[in-house]
N, C-alpha and C positions, 0 to 999 in steps of 0.2 A: 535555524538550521541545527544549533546544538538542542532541540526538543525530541524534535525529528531523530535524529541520531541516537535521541536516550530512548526514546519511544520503540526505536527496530533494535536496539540492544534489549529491553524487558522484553522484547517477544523473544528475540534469542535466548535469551536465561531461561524465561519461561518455559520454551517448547522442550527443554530439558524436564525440568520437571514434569510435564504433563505425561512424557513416557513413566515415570519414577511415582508419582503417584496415583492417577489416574487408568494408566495403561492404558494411555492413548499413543499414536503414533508420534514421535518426536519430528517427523515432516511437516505436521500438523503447524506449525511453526513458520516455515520455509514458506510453507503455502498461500498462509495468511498474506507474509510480507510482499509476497509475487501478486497477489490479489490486491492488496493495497499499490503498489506501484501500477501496475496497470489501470484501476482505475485513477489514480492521480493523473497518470499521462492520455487516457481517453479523454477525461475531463476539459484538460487545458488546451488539446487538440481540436475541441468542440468549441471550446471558447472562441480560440483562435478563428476557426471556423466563421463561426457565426459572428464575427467581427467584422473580419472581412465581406463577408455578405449584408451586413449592412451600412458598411463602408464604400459599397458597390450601389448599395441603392439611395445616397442622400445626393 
């Protein structure tokens, strides 16, 4: 949990800098972390999913 945490803080420090050096969008940031939860939570959804379905067929 605390990796996790340090992992979406360097993107947050980061997306600062990417408008500061780069001139890129500092949402560019934001984006990533939304994109990264989303697929975490498709993922375990699918899991889940596909558990139960074969928890249905043994």
């Amino acid at each position: 949990m605390i990796a996790i945490s340090f992992f979406f803080a360097m993107i947050a420090g980061g997306s600062s800098q990417l408008d500061l050096r780069l001139d890129v969008s500092s949402t560019l940031g934001g984006g990533l972390q939304g994109a990264l939860v989303l697929s975490v939570m498709f993922g375990l959804g699918r899991a889940v999913s596909r558990a139960e379905r074969q928890g249905e067929a043994a």
